[in-house]
C-alpha positions as CSV (number, residue, x, y, z in Angstrom):
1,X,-67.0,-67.2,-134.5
2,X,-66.1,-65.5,-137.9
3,X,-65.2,-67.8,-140.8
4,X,-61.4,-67.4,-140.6
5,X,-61.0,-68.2,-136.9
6,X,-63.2,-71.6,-137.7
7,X,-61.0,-72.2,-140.1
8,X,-58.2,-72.6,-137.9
9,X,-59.6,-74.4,-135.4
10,X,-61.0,-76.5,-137.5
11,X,-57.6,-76.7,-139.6
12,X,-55.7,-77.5,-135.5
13,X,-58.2,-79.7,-134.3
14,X,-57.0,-82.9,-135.9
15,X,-53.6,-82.3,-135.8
16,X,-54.0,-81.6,-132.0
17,X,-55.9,-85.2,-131.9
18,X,-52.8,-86.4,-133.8
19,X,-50.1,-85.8,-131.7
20,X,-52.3,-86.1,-128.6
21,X,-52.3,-90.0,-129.3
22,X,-48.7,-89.6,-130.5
23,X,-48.1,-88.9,-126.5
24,X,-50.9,-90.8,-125.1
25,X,-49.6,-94.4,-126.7
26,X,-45.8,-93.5,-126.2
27,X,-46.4,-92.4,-122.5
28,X,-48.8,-95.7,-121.9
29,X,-46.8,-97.9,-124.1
30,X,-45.6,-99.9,-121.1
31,X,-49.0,-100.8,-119.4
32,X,-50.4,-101.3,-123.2
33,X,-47.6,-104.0,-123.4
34,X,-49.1,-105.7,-120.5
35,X,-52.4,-105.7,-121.5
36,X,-52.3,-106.6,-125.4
37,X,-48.7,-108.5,-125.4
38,X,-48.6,-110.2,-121.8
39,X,-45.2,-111.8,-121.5
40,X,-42.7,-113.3,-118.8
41,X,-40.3,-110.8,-120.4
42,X,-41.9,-107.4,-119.8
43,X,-39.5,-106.2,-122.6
44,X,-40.8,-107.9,-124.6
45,X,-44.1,-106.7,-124.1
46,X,-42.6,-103.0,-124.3
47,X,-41.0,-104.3,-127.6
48,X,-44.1,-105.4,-129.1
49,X,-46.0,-102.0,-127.8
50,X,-43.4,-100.1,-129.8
51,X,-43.5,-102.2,-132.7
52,X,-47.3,-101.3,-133.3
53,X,-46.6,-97.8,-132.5
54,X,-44.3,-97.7,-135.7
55,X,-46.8,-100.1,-137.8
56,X,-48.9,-96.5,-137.9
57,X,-45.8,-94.5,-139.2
58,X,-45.5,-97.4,-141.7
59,X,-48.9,-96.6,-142.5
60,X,-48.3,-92.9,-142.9
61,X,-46.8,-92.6,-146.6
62,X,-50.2,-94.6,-148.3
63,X,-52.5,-92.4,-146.1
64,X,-50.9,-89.7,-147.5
65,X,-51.5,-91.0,-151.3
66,X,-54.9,-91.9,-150.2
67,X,-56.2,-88.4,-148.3
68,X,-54.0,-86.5,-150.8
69,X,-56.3,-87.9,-154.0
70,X,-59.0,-87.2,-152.3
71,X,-58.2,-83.9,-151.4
72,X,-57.4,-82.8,-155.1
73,X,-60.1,-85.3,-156.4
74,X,-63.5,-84.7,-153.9
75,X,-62.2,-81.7,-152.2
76,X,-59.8,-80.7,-149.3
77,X,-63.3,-80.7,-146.9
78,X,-63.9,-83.8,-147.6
79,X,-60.5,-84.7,-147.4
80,X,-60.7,-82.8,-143.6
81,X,-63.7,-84.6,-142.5
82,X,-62.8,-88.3,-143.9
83,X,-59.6,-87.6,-141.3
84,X,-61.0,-86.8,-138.4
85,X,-63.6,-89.4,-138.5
86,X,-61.2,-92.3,-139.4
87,X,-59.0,-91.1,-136.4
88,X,-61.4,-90.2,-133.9
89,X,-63.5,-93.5,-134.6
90,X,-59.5,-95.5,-134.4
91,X,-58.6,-93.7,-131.1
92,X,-62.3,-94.9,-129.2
93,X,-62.1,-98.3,-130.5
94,X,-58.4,-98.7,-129.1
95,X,-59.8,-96.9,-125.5
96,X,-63.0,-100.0,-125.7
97,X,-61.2,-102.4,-127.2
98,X,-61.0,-105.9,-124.9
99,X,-57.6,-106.9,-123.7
100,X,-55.8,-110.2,-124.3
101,X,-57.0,-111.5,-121.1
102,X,-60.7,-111.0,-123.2
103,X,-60.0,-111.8,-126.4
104,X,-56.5,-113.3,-126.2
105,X,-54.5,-112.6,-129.7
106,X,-57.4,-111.6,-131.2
107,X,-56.9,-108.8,-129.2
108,X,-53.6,-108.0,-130.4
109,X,-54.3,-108.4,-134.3
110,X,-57.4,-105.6,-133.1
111,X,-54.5,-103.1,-132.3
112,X,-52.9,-103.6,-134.5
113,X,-55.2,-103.0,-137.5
114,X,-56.6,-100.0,-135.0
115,X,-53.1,-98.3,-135.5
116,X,-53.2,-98.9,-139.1
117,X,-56.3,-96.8,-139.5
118,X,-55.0,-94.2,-137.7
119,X,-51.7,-94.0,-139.6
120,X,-54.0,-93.7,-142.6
121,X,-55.8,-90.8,-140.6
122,X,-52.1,-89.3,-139.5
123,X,-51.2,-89.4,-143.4
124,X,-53.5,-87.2,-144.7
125,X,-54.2,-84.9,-141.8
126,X,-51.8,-82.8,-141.4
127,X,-51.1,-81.9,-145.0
128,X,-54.7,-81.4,-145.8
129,X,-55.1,-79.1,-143.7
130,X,-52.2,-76.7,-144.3
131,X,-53.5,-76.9,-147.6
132,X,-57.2,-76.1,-147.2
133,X,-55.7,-73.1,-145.0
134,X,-53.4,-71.8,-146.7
135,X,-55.8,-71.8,-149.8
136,X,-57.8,-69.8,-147.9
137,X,-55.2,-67.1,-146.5
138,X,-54.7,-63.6,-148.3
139,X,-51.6,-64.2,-149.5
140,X,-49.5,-61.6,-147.0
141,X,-50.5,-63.9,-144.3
142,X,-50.2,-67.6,-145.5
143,X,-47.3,-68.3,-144.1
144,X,-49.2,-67.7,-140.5
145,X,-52.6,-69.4,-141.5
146,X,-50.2,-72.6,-143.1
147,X,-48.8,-72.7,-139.7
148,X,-51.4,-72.9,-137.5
149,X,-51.7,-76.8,-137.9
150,X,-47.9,-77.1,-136.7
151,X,-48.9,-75.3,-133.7
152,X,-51.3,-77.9,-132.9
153,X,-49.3,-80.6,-133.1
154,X,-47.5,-79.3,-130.4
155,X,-50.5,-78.5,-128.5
156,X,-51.6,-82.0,-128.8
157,X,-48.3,-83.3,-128.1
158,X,-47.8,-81.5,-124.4
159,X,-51.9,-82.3,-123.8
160,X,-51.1,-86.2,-124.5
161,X,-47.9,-86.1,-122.0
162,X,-50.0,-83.9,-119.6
163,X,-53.4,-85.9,-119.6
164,X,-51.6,-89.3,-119.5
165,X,-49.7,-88.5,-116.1
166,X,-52.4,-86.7,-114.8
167,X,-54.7,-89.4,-115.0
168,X,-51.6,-91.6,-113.4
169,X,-51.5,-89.9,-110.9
170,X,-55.3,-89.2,-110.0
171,X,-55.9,-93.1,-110.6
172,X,-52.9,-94.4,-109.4
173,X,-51.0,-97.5,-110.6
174,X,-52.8,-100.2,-110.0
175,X,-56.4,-98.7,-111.2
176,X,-54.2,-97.6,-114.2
177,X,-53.1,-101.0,-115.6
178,X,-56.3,-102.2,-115.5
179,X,-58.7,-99.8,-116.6
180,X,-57.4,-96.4,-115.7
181,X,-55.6,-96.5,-119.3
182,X,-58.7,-96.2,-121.0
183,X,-59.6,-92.8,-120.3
184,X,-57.0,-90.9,-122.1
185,X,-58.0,-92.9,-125.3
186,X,-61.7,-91.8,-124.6
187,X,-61.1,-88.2,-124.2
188,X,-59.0,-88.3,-127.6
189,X,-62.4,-89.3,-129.0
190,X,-63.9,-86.5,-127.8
191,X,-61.1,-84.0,-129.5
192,X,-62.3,-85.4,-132.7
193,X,-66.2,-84.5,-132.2
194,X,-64.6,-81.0,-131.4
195,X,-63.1,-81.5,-134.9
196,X,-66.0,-82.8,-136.5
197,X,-68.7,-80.1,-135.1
198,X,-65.8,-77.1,-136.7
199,X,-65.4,-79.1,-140.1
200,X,-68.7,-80.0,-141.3
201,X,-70.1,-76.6,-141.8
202,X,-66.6,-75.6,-143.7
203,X,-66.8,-73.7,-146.7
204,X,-64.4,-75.2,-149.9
205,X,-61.0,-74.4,-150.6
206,X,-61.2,-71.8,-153.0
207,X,-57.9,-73.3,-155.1
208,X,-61.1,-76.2,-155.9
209,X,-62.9,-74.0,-158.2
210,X,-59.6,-73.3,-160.3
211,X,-58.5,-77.3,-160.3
212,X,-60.5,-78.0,-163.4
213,X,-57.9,-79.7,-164.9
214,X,-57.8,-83.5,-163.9
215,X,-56.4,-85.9,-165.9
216,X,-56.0,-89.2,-164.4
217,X,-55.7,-89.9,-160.7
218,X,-53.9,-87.1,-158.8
219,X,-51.4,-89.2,-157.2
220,X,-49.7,-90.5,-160.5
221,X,-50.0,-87.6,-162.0
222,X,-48.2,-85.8,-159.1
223,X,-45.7,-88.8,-158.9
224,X,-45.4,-88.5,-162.8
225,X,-45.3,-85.1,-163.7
226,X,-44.1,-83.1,-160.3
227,X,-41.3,-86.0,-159.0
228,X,-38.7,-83.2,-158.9
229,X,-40.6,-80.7,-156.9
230,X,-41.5,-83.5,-154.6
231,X,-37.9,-84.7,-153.8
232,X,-37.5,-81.0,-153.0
233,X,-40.3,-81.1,-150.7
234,X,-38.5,-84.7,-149.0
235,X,-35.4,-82.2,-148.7
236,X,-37.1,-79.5,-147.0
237,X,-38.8,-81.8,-144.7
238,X,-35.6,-84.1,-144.1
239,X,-33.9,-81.2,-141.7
240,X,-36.8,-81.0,-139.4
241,X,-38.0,-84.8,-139.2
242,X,-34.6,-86.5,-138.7
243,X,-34.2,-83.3,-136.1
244,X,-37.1,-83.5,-134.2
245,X,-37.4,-87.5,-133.6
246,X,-32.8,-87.1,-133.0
247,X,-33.6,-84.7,-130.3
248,X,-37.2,-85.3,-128.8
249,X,-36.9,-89.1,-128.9
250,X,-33.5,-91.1,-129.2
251,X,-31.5,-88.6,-127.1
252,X,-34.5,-88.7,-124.8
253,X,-33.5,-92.3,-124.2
254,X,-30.2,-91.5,-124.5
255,X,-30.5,-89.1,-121.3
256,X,-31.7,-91.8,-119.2
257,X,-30.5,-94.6,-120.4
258,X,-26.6,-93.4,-120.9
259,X,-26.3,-89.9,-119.3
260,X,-28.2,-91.8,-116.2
261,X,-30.4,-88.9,-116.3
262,X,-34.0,-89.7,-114.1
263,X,-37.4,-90.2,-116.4
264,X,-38.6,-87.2,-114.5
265,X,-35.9,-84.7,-115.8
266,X,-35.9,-86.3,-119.0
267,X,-39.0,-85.3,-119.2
268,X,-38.8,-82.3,-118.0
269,X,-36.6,-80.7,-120.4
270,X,-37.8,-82.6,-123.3
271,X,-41.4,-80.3,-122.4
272,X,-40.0,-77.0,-121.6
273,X,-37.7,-77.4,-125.2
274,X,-41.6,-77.8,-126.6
275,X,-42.5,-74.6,-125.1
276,X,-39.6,-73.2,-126.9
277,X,-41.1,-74.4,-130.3
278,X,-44.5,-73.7,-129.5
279,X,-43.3,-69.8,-128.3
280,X,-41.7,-69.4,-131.8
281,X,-43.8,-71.2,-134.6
282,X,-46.0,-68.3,-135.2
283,X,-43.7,-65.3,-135.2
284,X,-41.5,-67.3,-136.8
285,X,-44.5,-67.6,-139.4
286,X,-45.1,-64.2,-139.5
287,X,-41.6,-63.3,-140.1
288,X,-41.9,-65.4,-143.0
289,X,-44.4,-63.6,-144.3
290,X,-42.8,-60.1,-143.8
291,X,-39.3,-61.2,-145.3
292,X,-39.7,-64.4,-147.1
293,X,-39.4,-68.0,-146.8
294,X,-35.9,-68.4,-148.3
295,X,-33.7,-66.0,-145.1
296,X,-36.2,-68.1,-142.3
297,X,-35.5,-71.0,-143.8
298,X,-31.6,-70.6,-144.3
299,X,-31.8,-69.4,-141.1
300,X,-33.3,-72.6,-140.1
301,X,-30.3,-74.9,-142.0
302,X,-27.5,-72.8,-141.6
303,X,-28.1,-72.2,-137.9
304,X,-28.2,-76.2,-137.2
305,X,-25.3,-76.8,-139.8
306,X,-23.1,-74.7,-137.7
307,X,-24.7,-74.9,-134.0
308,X,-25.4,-78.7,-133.8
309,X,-22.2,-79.8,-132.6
310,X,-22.2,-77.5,-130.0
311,X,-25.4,-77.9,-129.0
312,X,-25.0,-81.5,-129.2
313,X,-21.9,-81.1,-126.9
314,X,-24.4,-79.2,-124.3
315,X,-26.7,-82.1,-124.3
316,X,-23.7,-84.3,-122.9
317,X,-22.8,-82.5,-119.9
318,X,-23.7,-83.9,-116.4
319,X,-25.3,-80.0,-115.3
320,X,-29.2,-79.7,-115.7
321,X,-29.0,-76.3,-117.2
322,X,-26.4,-76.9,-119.4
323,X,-28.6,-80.3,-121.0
324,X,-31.9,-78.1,-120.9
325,X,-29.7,-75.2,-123.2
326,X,-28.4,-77.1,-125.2
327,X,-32.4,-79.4,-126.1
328,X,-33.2,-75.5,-126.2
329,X,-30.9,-74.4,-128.7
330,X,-32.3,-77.3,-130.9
331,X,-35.9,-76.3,-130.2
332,X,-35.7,-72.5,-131.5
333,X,-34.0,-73.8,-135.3
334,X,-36.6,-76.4,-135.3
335,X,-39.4,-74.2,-134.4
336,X,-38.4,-71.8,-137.0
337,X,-38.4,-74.5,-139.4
338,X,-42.0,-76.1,-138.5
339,X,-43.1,-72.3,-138.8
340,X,-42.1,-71.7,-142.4
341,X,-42.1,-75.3,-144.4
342,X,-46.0,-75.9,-144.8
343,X,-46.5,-72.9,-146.6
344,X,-43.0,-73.4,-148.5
345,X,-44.4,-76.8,-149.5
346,X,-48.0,-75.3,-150.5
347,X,-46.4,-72.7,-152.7
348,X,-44.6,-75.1,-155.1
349,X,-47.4,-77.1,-156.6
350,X,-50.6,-76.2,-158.4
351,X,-54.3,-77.1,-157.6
352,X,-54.9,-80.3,-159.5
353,X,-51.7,-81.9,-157.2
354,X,-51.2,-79.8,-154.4
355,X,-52.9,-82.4,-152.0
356,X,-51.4,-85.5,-153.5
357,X,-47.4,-83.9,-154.2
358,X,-47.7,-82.4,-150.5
359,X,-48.9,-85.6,-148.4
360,X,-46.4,-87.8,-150.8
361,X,-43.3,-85.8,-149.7
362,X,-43.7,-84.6,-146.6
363,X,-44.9,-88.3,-145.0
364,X,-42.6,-90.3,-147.1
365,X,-40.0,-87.9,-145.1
366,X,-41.3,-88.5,-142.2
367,X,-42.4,-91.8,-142.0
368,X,-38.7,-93.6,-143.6
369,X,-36.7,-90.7,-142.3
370,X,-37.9,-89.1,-139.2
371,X,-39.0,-92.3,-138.3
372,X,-36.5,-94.2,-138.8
373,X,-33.8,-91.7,-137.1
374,X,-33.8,-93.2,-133.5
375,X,-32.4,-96.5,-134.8
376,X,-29.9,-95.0,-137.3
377,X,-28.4,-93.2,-134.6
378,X,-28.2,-95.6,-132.3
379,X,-26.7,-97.7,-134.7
380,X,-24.2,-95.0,-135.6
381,X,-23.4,-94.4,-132.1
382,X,-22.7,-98.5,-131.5
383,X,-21.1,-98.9,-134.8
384,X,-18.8,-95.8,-134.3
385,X,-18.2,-95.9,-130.5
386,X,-18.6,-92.2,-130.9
387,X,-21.8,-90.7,-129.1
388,X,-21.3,-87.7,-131.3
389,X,-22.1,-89.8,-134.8
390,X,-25.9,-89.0,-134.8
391,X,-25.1,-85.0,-134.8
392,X,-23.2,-85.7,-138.1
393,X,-26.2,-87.5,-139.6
394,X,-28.2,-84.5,-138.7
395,X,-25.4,-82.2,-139.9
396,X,-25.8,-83.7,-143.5
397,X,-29.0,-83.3,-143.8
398,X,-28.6,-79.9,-142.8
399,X,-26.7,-79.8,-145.8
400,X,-28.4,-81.0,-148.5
401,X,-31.0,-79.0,-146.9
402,X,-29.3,-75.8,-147.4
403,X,-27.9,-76.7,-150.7
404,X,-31.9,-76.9,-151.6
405,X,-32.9,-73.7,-149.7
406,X,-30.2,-71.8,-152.4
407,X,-32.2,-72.9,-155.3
408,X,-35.6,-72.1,-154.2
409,X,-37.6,-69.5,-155.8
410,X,-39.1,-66.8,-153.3
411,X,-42.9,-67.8,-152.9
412,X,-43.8,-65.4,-149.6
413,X,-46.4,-63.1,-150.8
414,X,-47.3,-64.5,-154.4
415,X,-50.3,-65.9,-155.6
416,X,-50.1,-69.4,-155.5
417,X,-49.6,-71.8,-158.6
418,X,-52.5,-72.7,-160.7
């Protein structure tokens, strides 16, 4: 395999492992409940299930400061390895790890700090290695190579859902809650030896060499120095995170829960909208790269500003088709958008801070906005009485996102900043 094809492998092979468990945990969250949380209420076991699930987004932003120093201070390699090992070691341990019935809340707290380390992992992941590729990419095609990570998250995300109801369905329910559970867990482990094997023979990010500069720790001088061009970064970001977790997650409940929509076709058009993003990340990439970031990108805002209500309105109809167009509709902008902001983010910070100013913005957007976007807009929607409220939340954002778009330089094509 020639060096630039291990590259990206190597580059999607975490990310892959990252929103693999993403699935994995959300699709098992129910039997987890049961076996870490046992409760008369099984609610409340759900509940509990959940609330660890978001202790690793809470996580997220101090991973990022942590992988992102050492990325700019030991190397993006290192940075890369470190990752994968803290994740892959996190997801075994949670696929062996004794249930309450074992080692009663002990158990629990095990999880717990389990999810912690892999919200660490999650942190520094996925902007390390958009940076350590798109270091590495001539600069007519970064804005493919810097996408290429994005495209395994989505790969990971459709292999979690797939793997988890396979196994379901091969093991069947009862073999499932009490062992069954484990396997998906264990097969994310061996994802990460994939990983490992394409990362440790890895040659340095180029950018490395030029980073001679270092005064003081990377993440307060990024915090100190670049603030500004990280805020833009948390603006870029914003559109797609608030987005993705509005349209693949609360109106996924919202479907079954309100529109009395079944699981199964829930499901069903939440993966074939994924299809849509994974069939248009990398052209949209390479488009990027032909024409610029800036007309992709306004593309990206402008076409949500305008098409959200609609689309929004297409998503509360009681036809199939109609539902699946409108999730579809959402899909393509947001595809576009995951296609061209990693190498957008890349090209607005130099060596010494790139690691550090990336994995600061981009997972302090994601872990207090996107994150947090399921309960905002199912307050807004009780608060309001108006089902329509979360479209306007994502419609401001689209905003302020294109009113940030306006004033960005053109980077597509240019050598990066040193």
């Amino acid at each position: 395999m020639g060096a630039d094809r291990r590259n990206v492998v190597a580059g999607m092979a975490g990310n892959v492992l990252e929103w693999y468990d993403f699935a994995v945990y959300g699709f098992l969250a129910p039997i987890l409940g049961k076996a870490f949380f046992p409760a008369d209420d099984p609610v409340a076991s759900l509940l509990a299930a959940f609330g660890v699930f978001a202790v690793g987004y809470a996580a997220r932003p101090l991973g990022g400061a942590l992988f992102g120093h050492i990325g700019d201070r030991f190397g993006r390699k290192t940075c890369l390895v470190l990752s994968i090992c803290l994740m892959g070691g996190a997801t075994a341990s949670i696929g062996l790890l004794p249930d309450h019935a074992a080692l009663g809340t002990t158990a629990a707290a095990l999880l717990v700090l389990l999810r912690v380390f892999q919200g660490l992992s999650v942190g520094g992941e996925f902007t390390g290695s958009i940076v350590f590729l798109a270091e590495h990419a001539p600069p007519a095609h970064r804005g493919l190579r810097a996408s290429w990570p994005q495209f395994g998250c989505l790969i990971g995300f459709l292999l979690g859902s797939g793997v988890g109801a396979l196994t379901s369905t091969v093991l069947g329910e009862a073999a499932m809650a009490a062992w069954g559970w484990r396997v998906p867990f264990l097969l994310g482990a061996v994802i990460a030896l994939c990983g490992i094997f394409f990362r440790r023979n890895l040659t340095e990010s180029p950018a490395m060499a030029q980073a001679t500069e270092r005064m003081g720790a990377p993440v307060i001088v990024a915090l100190r120095d670049y603030w500004p061009v990280i805020l833009k970064l948390i603006s870029l970001v914003m559109i797609a995170a608030v987005g993705f977790y509005m349209i693949f997650v609360y109106a996924a409940s919202y479907l079954t829960g309100q529109m009395h929509l079944s699981t199964a076709k829930a499901l069903d058009i939440n993966t074939l909208s994924l299809l849509v993003m994974l069939a248009v990340t990398v052209p949209g990439a390479m488009l990027s790269d032909r024409f610029g970031r800036r007309p992709l990108l306004l593309f990206f805002a402008l076409g949500t500003l305008l098409c959200a209500w609609p689309l929004w309105w297409l998503m509360h109809q009681q036809s199939f088709a109609l539902i699946l167009l409108g999730q579809m509709g959402f899909a393509l902008f947001f595809g576009v958008g995951f296609a061209v902001v990693p190498a957008t983010m890349i090209e607005l910070l130099p060596p010494q801070v790139r690691c550090s100013g990336v994995s600061i913005g981009y997972n302090a957007c994601i872990g207090l906005l996107g994150g947090t976007t399921p309960l905002i807009a199912t307050y807004l929607t009780q608060r309001t009485a108006d089902d329509f409220a979360p479209v306007y939340y994502l419609m401001a954002a689209a905003a302020l996102n294109l009113f940030i778009i306006r004033r960005l330089p053109e980077t597509a094509g240019k050598p990066l900043p040193t």
